[in-house]
N, C-alpha and C positions, 0 to 999 in steps of 0.2 A: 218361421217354424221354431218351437222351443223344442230345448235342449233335452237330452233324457238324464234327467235327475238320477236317478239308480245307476248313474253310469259317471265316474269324478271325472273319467279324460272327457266328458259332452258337455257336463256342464262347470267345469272349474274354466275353458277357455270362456264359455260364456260371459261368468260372473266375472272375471278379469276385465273383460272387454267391454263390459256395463259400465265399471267402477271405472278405468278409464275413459272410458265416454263421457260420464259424467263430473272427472274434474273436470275434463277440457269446455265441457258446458259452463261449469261454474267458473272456470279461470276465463274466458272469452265475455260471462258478463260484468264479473266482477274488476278484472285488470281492464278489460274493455271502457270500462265509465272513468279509469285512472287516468286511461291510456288520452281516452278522450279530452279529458282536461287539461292534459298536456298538449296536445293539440289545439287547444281554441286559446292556448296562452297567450299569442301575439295579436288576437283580438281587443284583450281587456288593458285596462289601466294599471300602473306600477301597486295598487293600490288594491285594488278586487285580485289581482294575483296571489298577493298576500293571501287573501282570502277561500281562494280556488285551490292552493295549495295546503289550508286548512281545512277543505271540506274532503280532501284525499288523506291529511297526513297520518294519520291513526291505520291505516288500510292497506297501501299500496303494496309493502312490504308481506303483509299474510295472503293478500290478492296473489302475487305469484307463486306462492306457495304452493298451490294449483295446478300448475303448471311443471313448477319438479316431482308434483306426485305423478300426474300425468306421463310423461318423460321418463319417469324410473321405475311407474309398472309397464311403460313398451320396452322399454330394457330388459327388464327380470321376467317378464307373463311372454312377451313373442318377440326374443331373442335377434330371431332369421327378419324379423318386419322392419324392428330397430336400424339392423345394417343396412337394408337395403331403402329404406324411408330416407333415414338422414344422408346416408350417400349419397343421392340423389339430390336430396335441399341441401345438399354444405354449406351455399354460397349463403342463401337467406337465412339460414339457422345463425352461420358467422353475424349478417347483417342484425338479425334480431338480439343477437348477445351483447354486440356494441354497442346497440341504442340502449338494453336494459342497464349494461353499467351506464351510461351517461346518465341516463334518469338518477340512478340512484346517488350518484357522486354530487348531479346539479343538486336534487332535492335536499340532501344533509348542506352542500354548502353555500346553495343562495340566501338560508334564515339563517348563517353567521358573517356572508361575507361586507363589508363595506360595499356604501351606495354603487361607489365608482367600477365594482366588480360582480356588483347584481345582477347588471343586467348581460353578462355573458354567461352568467350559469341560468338565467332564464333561455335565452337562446338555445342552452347545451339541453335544457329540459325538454325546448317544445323539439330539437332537434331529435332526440334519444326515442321521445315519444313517438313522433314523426315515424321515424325509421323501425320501431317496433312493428308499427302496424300496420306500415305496406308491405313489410317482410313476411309476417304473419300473411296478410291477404295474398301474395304472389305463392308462399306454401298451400293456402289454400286453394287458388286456380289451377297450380299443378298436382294436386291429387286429386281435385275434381277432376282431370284428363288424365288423370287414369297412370301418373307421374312419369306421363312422356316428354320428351325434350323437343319440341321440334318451335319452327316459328311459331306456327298459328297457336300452342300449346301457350308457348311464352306470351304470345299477345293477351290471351287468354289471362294469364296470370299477372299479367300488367294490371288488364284491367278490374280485378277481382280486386289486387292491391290497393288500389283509389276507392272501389267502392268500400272497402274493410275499413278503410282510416277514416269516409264521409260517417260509416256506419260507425264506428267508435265514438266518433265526434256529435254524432247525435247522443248516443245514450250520456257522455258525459254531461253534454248541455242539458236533457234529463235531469239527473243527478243533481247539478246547479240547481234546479230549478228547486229542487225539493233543499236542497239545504244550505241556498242562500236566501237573502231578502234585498228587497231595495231595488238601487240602478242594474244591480248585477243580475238579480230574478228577473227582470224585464230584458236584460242582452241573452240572457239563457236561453227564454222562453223564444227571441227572435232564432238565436242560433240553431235551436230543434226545429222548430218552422223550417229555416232552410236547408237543415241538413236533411231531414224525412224524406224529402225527393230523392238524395244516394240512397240511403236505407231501398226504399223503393226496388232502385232500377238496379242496386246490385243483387238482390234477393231475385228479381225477376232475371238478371243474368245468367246467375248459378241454376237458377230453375229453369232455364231454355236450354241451356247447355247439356246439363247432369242423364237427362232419358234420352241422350246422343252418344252419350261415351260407349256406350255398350248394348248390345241387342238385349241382355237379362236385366238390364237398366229399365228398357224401353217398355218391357211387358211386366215388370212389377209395377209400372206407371200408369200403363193402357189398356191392360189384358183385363177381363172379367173374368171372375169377380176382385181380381186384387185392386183393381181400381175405388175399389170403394173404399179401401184401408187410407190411401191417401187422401180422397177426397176432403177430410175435414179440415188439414191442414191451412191450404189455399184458403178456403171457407173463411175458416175460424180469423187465418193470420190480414184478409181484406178488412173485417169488421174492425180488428184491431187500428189497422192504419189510419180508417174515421174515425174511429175514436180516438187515438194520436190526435189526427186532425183537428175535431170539433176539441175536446181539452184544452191545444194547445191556442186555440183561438179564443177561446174564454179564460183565458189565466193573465194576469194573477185576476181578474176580477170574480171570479168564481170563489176567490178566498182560499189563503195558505192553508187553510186546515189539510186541504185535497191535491196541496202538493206532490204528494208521493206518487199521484198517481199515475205521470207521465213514465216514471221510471218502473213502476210497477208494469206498466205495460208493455213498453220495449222491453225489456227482459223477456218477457215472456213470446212477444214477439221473434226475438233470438234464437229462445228456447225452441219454438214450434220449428224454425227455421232449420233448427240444426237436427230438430226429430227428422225432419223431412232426409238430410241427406242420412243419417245413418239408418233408416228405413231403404232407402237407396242401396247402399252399399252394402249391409250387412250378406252375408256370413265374412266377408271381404273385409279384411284389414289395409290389405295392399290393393287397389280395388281391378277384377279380374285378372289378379296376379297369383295373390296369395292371402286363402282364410285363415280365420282366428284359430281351426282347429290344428291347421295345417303350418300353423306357426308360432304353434304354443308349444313352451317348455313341459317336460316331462310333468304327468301328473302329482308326480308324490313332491317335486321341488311347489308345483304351486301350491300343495296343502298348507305348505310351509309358509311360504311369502303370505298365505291369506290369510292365516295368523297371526302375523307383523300386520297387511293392511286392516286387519277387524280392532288393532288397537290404533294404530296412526291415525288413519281418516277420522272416527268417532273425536279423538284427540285435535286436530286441524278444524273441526265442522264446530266441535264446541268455544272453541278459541275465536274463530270468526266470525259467531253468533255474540258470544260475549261483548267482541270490540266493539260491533255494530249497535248492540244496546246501551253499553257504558258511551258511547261518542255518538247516539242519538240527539238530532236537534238542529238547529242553525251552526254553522261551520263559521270563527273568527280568526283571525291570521295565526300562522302556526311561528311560535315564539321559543325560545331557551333559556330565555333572560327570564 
């Protein structure tokens, strides 16, 4: 149901809740293929590291970018949401802050340190990486249950966690595939081959689970006629995965020109993934807790803040576009010297 426009306290939470939806879309695929790199690190050679660190390094830093936007309009847009979200995740939120500094600490000092200390800031890398993205998936399990605490909740969110870091680890191999060449383009191409199976069976997790949390869950999934709002999802997002599939089974021999297109897809794969739960959840911020309208700050402070967000974001979306163009092409070891 849309918002009534002629009316700023219907639709300023609205527009709020889009715009953060939609960094966290963009910060989950974009830090997501970083994230993932960081993860298949203990896979490759002291050598294609170099490399794989060079097909992130222009990025990683505006990547999370995303993520504090995200973050500081649940803060400032639904105040009452903020408190009771992260109170609830304190422990993963902690775990996810520690793996981002380690990334960032490893990343600046593995391309200055000596040999004999390289290879602990690689470690510290795939570690930080690591722990970003099962923290992130374990936050995710427990708001798909609805941010209850119980065992079966946290099992629940165990396993979201694994499948979130197999799914990272896909799109990053992705990624490789489109902006390496060589030995390395051909471990990519296996890496996504074996990661698409978590991809898989976490999407179908969260999708088994999600029209159980709640009976308004259940009937915007199965009821007539809302069922046909979702149906294309599913649809759309199977064709996707054969085509993953077939791609990823023809590369490289299909020819680099069509690299891009694994990553093209998982993204968008992600995208339809993530349409689906906030299709799910909406008008729910807190989900059958507390909605966006019901935990949005006063009208006339959001007029304000969206006038800060109508120059920020445009400022962030242009910045991230630019990098992506200017550092288009094959990725080669990321250097100082």
């Amino acid at each position: 149901m849309l918002p009534d426009f002629a009316n700023p306290a219907d639709w300023l939470p609205w527009a709020f809740a889009s715009l953060m939806g939609l960094s966290i879309l963009i910060y989950v695929i974009l830090d997501g293929f970083d994230l993932g790199v960081g993860i298949l690190f203990p896979l490759a050679e002291a050598e294609e590291r170099d490399r794989m660190i060079g097909s992130i390094g222009p990025f990683w830093d505006a990547n999370e970018t995303w993520l504090v936007l995200a973050v500081g309009l649940l803060l400032v847009a639904f105040p009452t949401a903020h408190g009771l979200i992260l109170s609830t995740l304190y422990l993963p939120v902690f775990v996810m802050l520690v793996g981002l500094i380690l990334r960032g600490v490893a990343f600046e000092f593995r391309a200055k340190a000596r040999d004999r200390h390289k290879r602990l800031w690689n470690r510290l890398f795939f570690a930080g990486s690591l722990m970003t993205a099962l923290a992130q998936g374990f936050m995710l399990g427990l708001y798909v249950m609805g941010l209850e605490t119980s065992l079966s909740t946290y099992a629940f969110a165990t396993l979201t966690a694994v499948f979130l870091a197999v799914g990272y680890s896909f799109i990053g191999a992705a990624w490789l595939v489109h902006k390496t060449e060589g030995a390395l383009q051909l471990k990519s191409v296996r890496w996504a081959r074996e990661s698409l199976w978590g991809v898989i069976l976490g999407i179908g997790a969260v999708s088994l689970a999600t029209p159980f949390v709640s009976d308004r869950i259940f009937e915007k999934w199965f009821a007539w006629p809302e069922v046909l709002y979702l149906a294309p999802l599913p649809m759309i997002s199977a064709a996707l995965v054969a085509a993953l599939w077939m791609m990823l089974r023809r590369m490289p021999s299909s020819g680099d020109r069509l690299s891009w297109l694994p990553f093209a897809a998982s993204a968008t794969l992600f995208a339809l993934a993530y349409l689906g739960m906030a299709y799910s959840f909406y008008p729910y911020v807190v989900p059958d807790r507390l909605t966006i309208y019901e935990a949005a700050a006063a009208p006339e402070s959001l007029l304000i803040i969206l006038v800060g967000a109508l120059v920020v974001v445009p400022v962030i979306l242009g910045y991230s576009v630019l990098a992506y163009t200017i550092f288009r092409g094959k990725a080669t070891a990321l250097r100082y010297d």
